[in-house]
C-alpha positions, 0 to 999 in steps of 0.5 A: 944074326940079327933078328927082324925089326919091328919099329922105325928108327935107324942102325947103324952096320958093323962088321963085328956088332951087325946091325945097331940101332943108334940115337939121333946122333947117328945122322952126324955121319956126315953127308949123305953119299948114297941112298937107296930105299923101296917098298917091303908090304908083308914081306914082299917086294920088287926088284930087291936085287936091281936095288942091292946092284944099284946100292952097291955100284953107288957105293964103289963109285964114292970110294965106300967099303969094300963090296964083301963088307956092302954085302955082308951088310946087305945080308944083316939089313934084308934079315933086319926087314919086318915080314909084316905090315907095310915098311919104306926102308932106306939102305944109306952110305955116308963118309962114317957109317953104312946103316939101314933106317927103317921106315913105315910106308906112306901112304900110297897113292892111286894117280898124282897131280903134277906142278906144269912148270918145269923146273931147271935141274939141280942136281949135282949128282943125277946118277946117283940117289942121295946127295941131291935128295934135301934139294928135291925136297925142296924142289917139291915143296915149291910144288906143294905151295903151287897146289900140286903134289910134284914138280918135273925137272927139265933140262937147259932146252926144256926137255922132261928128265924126270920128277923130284921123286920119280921117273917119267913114262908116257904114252904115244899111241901104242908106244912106251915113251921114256927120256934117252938114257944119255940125258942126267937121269937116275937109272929107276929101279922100277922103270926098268922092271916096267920097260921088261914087262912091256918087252915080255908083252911085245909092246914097243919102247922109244926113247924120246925128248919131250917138252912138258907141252908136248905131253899135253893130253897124253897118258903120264905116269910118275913111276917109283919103288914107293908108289909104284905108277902113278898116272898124272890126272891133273897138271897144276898152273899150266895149259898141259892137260892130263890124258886118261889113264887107260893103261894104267889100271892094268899095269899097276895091277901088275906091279902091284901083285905078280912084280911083288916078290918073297924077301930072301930068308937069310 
């Protein structure tokens, strides 16, 4: 079995050797088909399963290893994770190698101040984490020029789909707003434990279509696996106006403490 981690770098997965760290050769794997990462922060994390089902069900659409063999390296990857310290592991698939690069975590931030130009998606794969990742690099890097942190990426008719980085939540009244599940969204990991609580606490959820106009003075949150929510407290370049993160404190706090789950001792 191999034995937890304790520094940043990138193993490649065998059946028979387990997990190996390789050099910077290992990236010639080619293409990136599938990725999928979250925060570890003291041995703790989130939906840990929800991101396995989604690595796995990835890896079957692109005609990757067969499942017994993903999950025997889910097995080797978990036990690799370092139980100390603050990690943003990404589990990632490509045509040559299956393999885990460990990461340290950013830091993470409280609120996010949002590019108010929405910028046409280009995705060729929305649904699924990983081949689209450097070309939303570099849809947030034009964010960063513009004076802000991210950009949201919209749809021909200017609806909002979600940001480079994360998804998008708002606020109207007492009601949880998300894009509708048929627009080309990534199915969000942490979105979903998000949208439980609120079932759990009786809190009404509605898919809508908003313009970035239409969110003006609403509650906003930019929701992740890495940051958790993040409510916009600035839109840059743009009339919208961000609303006050009233909600925010308390459920972040959530997210943050009771959402944190024990990694499994395998």
């Amino acid at each position: 079995m191999t034995r937890p981690a304790v520094a940043e770098g990138l193993l490649a997965w065998s059946p028979r050797a387990g997990l190996r760290p390789v050099g910077n050769a290992g990236d010639a794997g080619g293409p990136l088909l599938v990725a999928d990462s979250w925060l570890v922060r003291d041995g703790r994390v989130r939906g840990l399963g929800r991101h396995r089902e989604r690595f796995l069900r990835s890896c079957g659409e692109c005609g990757g290893p067969p499942s017994y063999r993903l999950r025997e390296f889910w097995r080797d990857m978990t036990a690799a994770l370092p139980r100390t310290g603050g990690w943003f592991p990404r589990v990632e698939l490509t045509p040559r190698h299956v393999r885990l690069r460990l990461r340290h975590a950013p830091p993470l931030g409280a609120g996010i101040e949002v590019w108010a130009v929405g910028r046409p998606d280009p995705r060729t794969v929305p649904r699924r984490k990983g081949p689209d990742l450097d070309i939303l690099a570099g849809v947030r890097g034009r964010a960063v020029e513009a004076g802000a942190q991210e950009a949201v990426l919209v749809g021909p008719s200017g609806v909002v789909l979600e940001a480079a980085t994360a998804s998008v939540l708002w606020w109207e009244g007492d009601t949880l707003c998300l894009p509708p599940p048929r627009l080309p969204l990534l199915p969000g990991v942490t979105v979903a434990l998000v949208r439980e609580r609120a079932t759990r606490c009786g809190i009404r959820v509605a898919h809508r279509e908003r313009t970035l106009a239409q969110l003006d003075g609403h509650e906003v949150w930019l929701v992740n696996a890495l940051h958790g929510i993040r409510p916009v407290t600035r839109w840059v370049g743009g009339p919208t106006g961000a609303g006050p993160a009233v909600r925010a404190p308390e459920w972040r706090k959530w997210l943050d403490g009771e959402a944190m789950r024990p990694l499994p001792e395998v």
